[in-house]
C-alpha positions as CSV (number, residue, x, y, z in Angstrom):
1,X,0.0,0.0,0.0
2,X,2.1,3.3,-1.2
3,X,1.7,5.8,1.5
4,X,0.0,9.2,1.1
5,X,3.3,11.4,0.5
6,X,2.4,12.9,-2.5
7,X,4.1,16.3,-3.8
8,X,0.9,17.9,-4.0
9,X,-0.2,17.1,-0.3
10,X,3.4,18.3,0.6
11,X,2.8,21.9,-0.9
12,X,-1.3,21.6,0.8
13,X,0.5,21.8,4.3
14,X,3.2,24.2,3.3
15,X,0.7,26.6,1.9
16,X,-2.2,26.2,4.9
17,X,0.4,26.8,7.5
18,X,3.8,28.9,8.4
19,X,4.3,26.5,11.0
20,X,3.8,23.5,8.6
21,X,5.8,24.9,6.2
22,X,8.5,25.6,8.2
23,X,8.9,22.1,9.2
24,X,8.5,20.4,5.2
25,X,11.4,23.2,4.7
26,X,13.4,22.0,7.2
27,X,12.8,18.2,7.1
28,X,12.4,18.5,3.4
29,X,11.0,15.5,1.1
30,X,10.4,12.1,3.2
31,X,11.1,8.5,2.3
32,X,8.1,6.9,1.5
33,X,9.1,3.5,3.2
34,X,11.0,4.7,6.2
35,X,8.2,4.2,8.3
36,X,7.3,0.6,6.6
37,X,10.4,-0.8,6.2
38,X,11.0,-4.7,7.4
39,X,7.3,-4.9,8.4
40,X,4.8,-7.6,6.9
41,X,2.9,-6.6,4.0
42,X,-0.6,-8.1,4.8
43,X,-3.0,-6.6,7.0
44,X,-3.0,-9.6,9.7
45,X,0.7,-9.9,9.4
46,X,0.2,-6.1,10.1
47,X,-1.3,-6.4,13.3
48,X,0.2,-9.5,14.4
49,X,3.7,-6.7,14.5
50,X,1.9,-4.2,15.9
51,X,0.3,-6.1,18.9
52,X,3.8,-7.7,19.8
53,X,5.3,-4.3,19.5
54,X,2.9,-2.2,22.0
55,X,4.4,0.2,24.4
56,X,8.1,-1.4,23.6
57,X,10.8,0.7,21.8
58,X,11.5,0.4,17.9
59,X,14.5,-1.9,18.7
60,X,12.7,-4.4,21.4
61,X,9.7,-4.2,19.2
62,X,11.6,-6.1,16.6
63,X,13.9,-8.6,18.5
64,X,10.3,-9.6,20.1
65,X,8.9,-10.1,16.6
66,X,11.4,-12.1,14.9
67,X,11.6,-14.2,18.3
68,X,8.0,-14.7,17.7
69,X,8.5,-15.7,14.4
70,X,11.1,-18.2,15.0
71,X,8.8,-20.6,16.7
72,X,6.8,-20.7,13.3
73,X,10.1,-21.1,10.7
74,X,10.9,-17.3,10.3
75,X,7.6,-16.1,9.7
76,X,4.4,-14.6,10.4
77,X,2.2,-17.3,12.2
78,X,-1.5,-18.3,10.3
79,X,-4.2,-17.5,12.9
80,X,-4.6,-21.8,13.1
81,X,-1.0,-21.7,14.2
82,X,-1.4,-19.1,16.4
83,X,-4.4,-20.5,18.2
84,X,-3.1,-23.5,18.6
85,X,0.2,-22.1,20.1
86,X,0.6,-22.6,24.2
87,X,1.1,-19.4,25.4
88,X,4.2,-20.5,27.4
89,X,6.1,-20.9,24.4
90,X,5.1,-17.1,22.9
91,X,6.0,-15.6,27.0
92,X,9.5,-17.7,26.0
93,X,9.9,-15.4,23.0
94,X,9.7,-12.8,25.1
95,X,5.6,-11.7,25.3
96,X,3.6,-10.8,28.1
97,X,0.5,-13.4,28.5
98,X,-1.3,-10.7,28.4
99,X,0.1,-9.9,24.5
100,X,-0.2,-13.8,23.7
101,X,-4.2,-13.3,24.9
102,X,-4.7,-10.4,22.4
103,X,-2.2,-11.9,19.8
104,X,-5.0,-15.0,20.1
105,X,-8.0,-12.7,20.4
106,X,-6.9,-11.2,16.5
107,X,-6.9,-14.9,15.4
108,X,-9.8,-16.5,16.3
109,X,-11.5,-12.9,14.9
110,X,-9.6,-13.9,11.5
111,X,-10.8,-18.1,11.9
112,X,-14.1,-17.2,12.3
113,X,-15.3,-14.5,10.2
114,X,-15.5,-12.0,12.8
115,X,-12.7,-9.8,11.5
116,X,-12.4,-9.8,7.4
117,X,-9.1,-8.0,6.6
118,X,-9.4,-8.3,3.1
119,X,-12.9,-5.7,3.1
120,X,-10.6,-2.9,4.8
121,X,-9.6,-1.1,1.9
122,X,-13.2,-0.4,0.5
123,X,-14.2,0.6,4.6
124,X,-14.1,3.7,5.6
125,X,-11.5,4.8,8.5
126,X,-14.4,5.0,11.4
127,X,-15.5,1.8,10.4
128,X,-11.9,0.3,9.7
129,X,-10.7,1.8,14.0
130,X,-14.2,0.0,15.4
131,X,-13.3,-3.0,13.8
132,X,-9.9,-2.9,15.1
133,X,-10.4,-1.4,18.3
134,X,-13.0,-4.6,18.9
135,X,-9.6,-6.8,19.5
136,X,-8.8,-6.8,22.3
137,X,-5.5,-5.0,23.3
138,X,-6.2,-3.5,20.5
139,X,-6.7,0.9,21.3
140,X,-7.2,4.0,19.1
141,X,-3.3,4.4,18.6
142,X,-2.6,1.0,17.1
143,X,-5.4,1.7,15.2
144,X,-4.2,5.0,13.8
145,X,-1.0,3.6,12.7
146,X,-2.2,0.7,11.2
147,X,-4.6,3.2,9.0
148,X,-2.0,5.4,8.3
149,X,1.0,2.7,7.8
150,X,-0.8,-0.4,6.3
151,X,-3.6,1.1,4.5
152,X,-2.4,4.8,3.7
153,X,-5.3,7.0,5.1
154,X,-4.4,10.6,4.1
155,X,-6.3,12.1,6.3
156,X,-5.7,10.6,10.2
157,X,-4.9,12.1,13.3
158,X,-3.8,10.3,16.2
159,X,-4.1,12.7,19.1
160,X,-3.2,10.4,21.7
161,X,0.6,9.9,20.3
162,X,3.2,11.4,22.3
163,X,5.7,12.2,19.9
164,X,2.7,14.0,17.6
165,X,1.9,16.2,21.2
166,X,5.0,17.0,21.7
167,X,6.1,18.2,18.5
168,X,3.3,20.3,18.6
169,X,4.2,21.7,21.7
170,X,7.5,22.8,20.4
171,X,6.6,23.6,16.9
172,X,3.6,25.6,18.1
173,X,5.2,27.5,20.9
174,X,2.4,26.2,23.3
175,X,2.6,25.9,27.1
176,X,2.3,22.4,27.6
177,X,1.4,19.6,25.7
178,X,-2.1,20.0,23.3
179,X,-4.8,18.5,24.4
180,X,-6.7,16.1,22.2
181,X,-9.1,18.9,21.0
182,X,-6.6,21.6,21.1
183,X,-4.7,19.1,18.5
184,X,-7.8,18.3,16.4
185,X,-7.7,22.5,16.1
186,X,-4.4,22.8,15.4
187,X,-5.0,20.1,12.3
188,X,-7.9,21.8,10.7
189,X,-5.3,23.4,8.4
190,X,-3.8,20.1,7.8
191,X,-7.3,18.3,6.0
192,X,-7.0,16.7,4.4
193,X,-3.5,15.5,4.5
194,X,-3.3,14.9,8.1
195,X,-1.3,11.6,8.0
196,X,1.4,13.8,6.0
197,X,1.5,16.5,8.7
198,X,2.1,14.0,11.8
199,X,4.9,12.8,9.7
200,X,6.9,15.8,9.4
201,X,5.9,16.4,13.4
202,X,7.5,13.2,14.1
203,X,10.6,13.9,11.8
204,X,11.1,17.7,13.3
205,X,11.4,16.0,16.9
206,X,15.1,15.0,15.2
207,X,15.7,17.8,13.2
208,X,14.7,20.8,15.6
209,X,16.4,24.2,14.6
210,X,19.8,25.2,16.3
């Protein structure tokens, strides 16, 4: 899924907002697979990485994954696999149980109908985040990412992420961090290339100005 960083929704940001603008100038043009690199390419693949990687760094995130997917040959496990998987054996590779409950959760969802990845692309992103959030383990952040990583939603804002609050903070010259609707405010500009602003806000957390 190519993600949403066209030219033309790099010059919508830059001419809605002097702040925006003086971020794209700074961070200049993005690498479209940065962000995507090494992960699986299928939506349950997707989510498999992005339960086992929840509230761990980018590093620990992917040791834990490819221990995970040594116990199945190097791979993603199938959701038959998965199920039938004692959960001592994935707390070996270095999950919590309460991971290896969710990571089972998603694939019983898959087995039995419950959850049909391959509709996503025609749903739209409210439907597509109560689908997802119905996993359990599974909140509005993971969600976000998966929309705006796997699928390529333009226009999503997760106002819960950190990173996103804090840049804003900086970049805004705000107090303290933005609260969800202060965010949502901020982003108005943004629409309908939100996905593309929270980029560059992640990015100008490394390349602040001297």
């Amino acid at each position: 899924m190519a993600l949403p960083f066209s030219t033309e929704a790099m010059e919508h940001l830059r001419a809605a907002d002097p702040v925006m603008e003086a971020i794209v100038e700074r961070v200049g043009p993005l690498d479209p697979e940065a962000r995507t690199r090494g992960r699986p390419g299928d939506s349950y693949g997707a989510l498999v990485r992005s339960i086992t990687g929840q509230q761990l760094s980018v590093k620990a995130a992917r040791t834990i994954y490819l221990r995970v997917a040594d116990l199945y040959g190097g791979r993603t496990p199938t959701p038959e696999e998965l199920i039938a998987t004692d959960p001592e054996d994935l707390r070996a590779a270095g999950l919590s149980y309460a991971k290896a409950a969710y990571l089972r959760d998603l694939a019983e969802r898959v087995e039995d109908g419950r959850l049909e990845l391959e509709r996503f692309p025609e749903l739209d992103d409210a439907t597509v985040s109560a689908e997802l959030t119905a996993i359990k383990g599974v909140g509005q952040w993971t969600a976000d990412m998966f929309m705006m990583f796997h699928l390529g939603r333009p226009d999503v804002l997760p106002v819960g992420d950190l990173g996103i609050r804090n840049a804003a903070r900086l970049e805004y010259g705000l107090r303290k961090l933005p609260s969800p609707d202060r965010l949502r405010r901020l982003a108005r500009a943004w629409r309908p290339h939100r996905t593309l602003a929270c980029v560059y806000l992640w990015e100008s957390l490394d390349n602040a100005p001297d």
